[in-house]
N, C-alpha and C positions, 0 to 999 in steps of 0.2 A: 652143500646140503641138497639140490638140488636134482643132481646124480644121482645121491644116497637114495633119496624120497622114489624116484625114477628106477630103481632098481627093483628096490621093495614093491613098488606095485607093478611089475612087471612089465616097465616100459620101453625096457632093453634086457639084450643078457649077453655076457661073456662066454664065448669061446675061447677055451686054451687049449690046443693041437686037437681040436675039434671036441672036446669034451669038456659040456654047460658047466661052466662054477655056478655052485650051487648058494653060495656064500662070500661075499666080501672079503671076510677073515679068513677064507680058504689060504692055507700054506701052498706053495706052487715050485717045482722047482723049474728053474729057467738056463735056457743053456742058451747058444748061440742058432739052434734051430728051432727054438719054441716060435710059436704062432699066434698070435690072439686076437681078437674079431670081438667087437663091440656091433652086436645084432641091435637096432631099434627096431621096435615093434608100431606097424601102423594100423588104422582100420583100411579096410577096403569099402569104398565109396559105391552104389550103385545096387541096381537090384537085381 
């Protein structure tokens, strides 16, 4: 749940062969060259 929560408020996002899943439930097809990338999102600290 955690993740879930995390996802929805935009505290990460998925790339799959560089293009944002826009949705959890996204259908994906997956071969042996897919790629995918779990971006977290930080703030930047400083003025």
């Amino acid at each position: 749940m955690v993740a879930l929560d995390a996802f929805q408020k935009n505290g990460y996002f998925i790339l799959i062969d560089n293009k944002q899943a826009e949705d959890l439930e996204q259908e994906v097809l997956v071969s042996k060259t897919t790629e995918i990338a779990f971006v977290k999102l930080t703030q930047l600290v400083g003025g």
